[in-house]
C-alpha positions as CSV (number, residue, x, y, z in Angstrom):
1,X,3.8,19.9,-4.7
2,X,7.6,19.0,-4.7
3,X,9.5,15.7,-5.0
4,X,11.8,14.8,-2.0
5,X,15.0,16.0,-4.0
6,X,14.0,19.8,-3.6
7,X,13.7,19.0,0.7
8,X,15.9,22.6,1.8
9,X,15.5,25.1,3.8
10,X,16.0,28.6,0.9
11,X,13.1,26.8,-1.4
12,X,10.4,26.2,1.0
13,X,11.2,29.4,2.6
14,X,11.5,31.1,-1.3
15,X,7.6,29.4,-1.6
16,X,6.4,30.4,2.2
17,X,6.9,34.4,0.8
18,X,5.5,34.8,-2.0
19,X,2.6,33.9,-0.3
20,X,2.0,30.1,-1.1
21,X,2.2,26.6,0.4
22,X,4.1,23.5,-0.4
23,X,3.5,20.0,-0.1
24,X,6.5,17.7,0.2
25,X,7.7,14.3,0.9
26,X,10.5,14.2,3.6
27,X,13.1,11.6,4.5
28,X,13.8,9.2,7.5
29,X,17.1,10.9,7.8
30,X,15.3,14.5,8.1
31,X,13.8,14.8,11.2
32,X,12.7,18.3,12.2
33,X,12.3,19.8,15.6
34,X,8.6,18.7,17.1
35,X,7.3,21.6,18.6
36,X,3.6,20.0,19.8
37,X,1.5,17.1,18.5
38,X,-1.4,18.6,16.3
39,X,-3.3,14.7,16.6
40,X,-2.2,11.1,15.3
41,X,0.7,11.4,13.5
42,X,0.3,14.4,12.7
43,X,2.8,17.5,14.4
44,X,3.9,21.1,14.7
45,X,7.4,21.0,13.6
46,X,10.5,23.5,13.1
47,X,12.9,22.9,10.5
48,X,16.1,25.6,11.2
49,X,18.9,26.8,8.1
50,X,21.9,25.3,8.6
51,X,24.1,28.8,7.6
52,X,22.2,31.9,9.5
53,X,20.2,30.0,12.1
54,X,16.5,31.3,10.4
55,X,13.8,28.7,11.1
56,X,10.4,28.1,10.2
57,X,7.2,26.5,11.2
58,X,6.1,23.4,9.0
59,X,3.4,20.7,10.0
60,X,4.6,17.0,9.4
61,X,1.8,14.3,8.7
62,X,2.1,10.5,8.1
63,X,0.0,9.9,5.3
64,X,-1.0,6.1,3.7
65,X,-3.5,5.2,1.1
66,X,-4.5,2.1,-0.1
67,X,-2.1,0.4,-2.5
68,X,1.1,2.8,-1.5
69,X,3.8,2.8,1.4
70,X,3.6,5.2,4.6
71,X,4.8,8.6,3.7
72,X,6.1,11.6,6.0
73,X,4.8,14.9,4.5
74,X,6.0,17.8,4.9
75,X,3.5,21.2,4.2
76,X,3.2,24.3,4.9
77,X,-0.2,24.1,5.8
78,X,-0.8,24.4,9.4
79,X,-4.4,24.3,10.5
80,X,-5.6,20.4,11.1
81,X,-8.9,21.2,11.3
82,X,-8.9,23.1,7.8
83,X,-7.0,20.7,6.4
84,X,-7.2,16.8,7.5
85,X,-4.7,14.3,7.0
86,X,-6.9,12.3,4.4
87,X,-7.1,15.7,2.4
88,X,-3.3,16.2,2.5
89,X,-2.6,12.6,1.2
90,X,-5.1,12.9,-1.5
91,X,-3.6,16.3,-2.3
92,X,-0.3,15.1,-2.9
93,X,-1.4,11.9,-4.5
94,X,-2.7,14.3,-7.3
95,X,0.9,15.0,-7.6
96,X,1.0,11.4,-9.7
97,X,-0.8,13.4,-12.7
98,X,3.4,14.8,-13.3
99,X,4.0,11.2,-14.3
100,X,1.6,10.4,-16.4
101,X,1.9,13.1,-18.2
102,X,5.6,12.0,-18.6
103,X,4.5,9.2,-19.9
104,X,1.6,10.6,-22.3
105,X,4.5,13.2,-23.4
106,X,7.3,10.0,-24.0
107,X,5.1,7.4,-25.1
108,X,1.5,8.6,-27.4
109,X,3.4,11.9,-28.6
110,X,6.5,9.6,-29.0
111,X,8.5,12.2,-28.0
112,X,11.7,10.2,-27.5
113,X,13.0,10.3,-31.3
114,X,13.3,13.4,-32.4
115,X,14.0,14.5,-36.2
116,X,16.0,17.7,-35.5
117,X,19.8,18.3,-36.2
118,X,20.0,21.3,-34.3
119,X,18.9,23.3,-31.6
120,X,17.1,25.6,-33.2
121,X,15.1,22.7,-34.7
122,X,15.0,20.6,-32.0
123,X,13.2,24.1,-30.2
124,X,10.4,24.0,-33.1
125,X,9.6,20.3,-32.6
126,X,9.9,20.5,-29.0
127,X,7.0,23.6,-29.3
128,X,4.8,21.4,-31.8
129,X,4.3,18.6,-29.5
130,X,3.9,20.9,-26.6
131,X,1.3,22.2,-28.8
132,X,-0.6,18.9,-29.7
133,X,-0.1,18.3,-25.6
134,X,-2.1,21.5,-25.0
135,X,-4.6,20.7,-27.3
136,X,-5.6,17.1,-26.1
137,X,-5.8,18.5,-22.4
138,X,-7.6,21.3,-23.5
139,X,-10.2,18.7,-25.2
140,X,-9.8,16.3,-21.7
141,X,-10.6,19.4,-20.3
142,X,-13.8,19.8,-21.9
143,X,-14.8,16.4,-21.9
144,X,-14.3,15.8,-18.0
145,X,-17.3,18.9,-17.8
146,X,-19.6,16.9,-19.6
147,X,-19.0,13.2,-17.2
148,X,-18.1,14.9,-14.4
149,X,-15.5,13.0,-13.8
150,X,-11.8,14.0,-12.8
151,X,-9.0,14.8,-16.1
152,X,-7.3,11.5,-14.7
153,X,-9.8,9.1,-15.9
154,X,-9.9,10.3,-19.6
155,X,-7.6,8.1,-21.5
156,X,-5.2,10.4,-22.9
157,X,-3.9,7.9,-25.7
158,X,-7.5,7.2,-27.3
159,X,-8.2,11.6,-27.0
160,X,-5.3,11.8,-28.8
161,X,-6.5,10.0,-31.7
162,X,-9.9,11.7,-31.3
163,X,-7.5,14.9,-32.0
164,X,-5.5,13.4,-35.0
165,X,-9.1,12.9,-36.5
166,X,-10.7,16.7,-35.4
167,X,-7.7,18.3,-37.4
168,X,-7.8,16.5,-40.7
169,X,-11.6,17.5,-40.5
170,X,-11.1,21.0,-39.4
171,X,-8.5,21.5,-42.1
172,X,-11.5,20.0,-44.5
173,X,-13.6,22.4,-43.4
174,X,-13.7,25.6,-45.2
175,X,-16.9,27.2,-43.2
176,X,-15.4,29.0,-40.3
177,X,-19.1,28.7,-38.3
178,X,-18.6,24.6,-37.7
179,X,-15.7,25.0,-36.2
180,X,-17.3,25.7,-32.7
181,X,-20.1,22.8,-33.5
182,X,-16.6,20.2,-34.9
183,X,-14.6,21.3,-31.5
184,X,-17.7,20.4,-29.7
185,X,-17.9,17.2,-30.9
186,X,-14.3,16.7,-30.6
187,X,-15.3,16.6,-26.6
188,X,-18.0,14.8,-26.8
189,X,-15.9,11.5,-28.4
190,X,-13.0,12.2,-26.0
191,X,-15.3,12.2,-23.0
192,X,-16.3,8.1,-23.7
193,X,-13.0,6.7,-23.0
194,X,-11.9,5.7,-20.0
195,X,-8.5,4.7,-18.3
196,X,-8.0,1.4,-17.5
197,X,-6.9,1.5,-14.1
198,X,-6.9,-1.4,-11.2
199,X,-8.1,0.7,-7.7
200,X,-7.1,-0.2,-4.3
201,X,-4.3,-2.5,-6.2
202,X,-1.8,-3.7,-4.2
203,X,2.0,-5.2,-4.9
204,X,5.5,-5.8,-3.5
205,X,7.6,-3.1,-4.5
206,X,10.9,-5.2,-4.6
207,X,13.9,-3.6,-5.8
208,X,16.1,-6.4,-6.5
209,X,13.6,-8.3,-8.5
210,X,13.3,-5.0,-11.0
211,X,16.7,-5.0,-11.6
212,X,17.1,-9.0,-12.2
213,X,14.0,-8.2,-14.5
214,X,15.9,-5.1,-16.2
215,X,18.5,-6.9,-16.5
216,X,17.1,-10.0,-18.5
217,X,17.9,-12.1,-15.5
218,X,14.4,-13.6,-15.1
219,X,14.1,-15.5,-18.5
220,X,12.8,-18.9,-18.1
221,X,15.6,-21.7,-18.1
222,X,15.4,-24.5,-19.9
223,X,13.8,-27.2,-19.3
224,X,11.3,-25.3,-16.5
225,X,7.8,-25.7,-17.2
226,X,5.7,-22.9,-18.2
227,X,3.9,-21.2,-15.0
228,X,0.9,-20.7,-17.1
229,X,-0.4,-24.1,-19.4
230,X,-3.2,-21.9,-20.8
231,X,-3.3,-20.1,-23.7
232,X,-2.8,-16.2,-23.0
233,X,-6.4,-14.8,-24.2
234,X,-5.4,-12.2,-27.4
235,X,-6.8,-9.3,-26.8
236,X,-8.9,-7.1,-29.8
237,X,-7.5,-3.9,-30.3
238,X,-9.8,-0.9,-30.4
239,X,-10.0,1.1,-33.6
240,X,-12.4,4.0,-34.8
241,X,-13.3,5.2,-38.2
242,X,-13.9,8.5,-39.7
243,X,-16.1,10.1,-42.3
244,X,-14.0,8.6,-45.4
245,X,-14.0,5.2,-43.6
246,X,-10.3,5.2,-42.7
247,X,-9.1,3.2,-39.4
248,X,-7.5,4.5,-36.8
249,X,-6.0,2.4,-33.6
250,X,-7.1,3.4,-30.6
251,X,-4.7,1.5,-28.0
């Protein structure tokens, strides 16, 4: 699953023999050769290198879900009957997981100050959090098993407190044997939190407005009332404590 920067001919031809397939987003200004119409939106296309005239045979499928704009994929996967539009959209929409784990990585690991002075330092740190990354997947992991319910709806911030609190007990813990009954559960905590997501949420994705906003051009002026009289309700933060009764934030 590609982003629409990596749209050429050598890298999806480079994926088509290895054996694998690609999905990719494609845009207005590429439009491949239609070769015949596979259903609604959906087509048999030919995309052809621009240097030694090789083509190949892609499919082409306008996808839209709930809460996101129409997209044109691009895949490699040919059969319609195997493979539905519906799946293909939901496919790539599990792309998304990328960027939240950018944002796990940037944000709860606060991996955007580093302590390092060289590279060889900045390498260590670099493996350490890809380390503690690892480890609270590998625990999501788990946890998702015993819910059934997909990685994506584990909150990743509150599992990685659950983490901070299974090492200081497993360093506590001298008898090798508890380790697999502590790791256990480890899961078990991680699997009761949830990610507080909004489904089928929809919103104007205006471009202009997000730069007056990043650009501090949206502060109220003065004299403007308020939009909002009420009071803004103050919400508790969630906190957990461990065996020696210390607390730890969980949001």
């Amino acid at each position: 699953m590609l982003d629409s920067g990596f749209y050429s001919f050598a890298i999806l031809s480079k994926i088509m023999g290895r054996p694998a397939h690609f999905i990719i987003p494609a845009k207005e200004n590429q439009r491949p050769k239609v070769l015949r119409v596979l259903g609604q939106s959906d087509y048999l296309c030919q995309i052809q290198d621009s240097y030694d005239k090789k083509t190949i045979d892609v499919r082409v499928v306008f996808v839209q879900r709930n809460g996101f704009r129409r997209r044109r994929l691009v895949t490699s996967l040919l059969d319609p009957v195997q493979f539905s539009a519906s799946e293909l959209a939901l496919l790539y929409h599990m792309r998304w997981d990328i960027e939240t784990f950018y944002r796990d990585f940037k944000c709860a690991l606060r991996a955007t100050s580093w302590h390092c002075q060289t590279p060889e330092t900045f390498h260590q740190e670099l493996v350490v959090h890809m380390i503690v990354c690892c480890l609270v997947r590998t625990a999501i992991l788990e946890a998702r098993r015993l819910v059934n319910l997909p990685v994506a709806q584990i909150s990743f911030t509150r599992a990685l407190t659950e983490t901070r609190l299974f090492l200081k007990l497993l360093l506590a813990v001298t008898d090798v044997q508890l380790w697999v009954s502590i790791w256990a559960e480890h899961a078990r905590c991680c699997a009761q939190y949830r990610v507080r997501s909004k489904p089928d949420r929809q919103f104007s994705r205006d471009q202009q407005e997000c730069r007056r906003k990043s650009r501090g051009l949206e502060k109220r002026r003065r004299g403007r009332k308020r939009k909002y009289e009420g009071e803004s309700p103050v919400l508790q933060p969630e906190t957990r404590k461990d065996a020696k009764g210390q607390e730890f934030l969980l949001s």
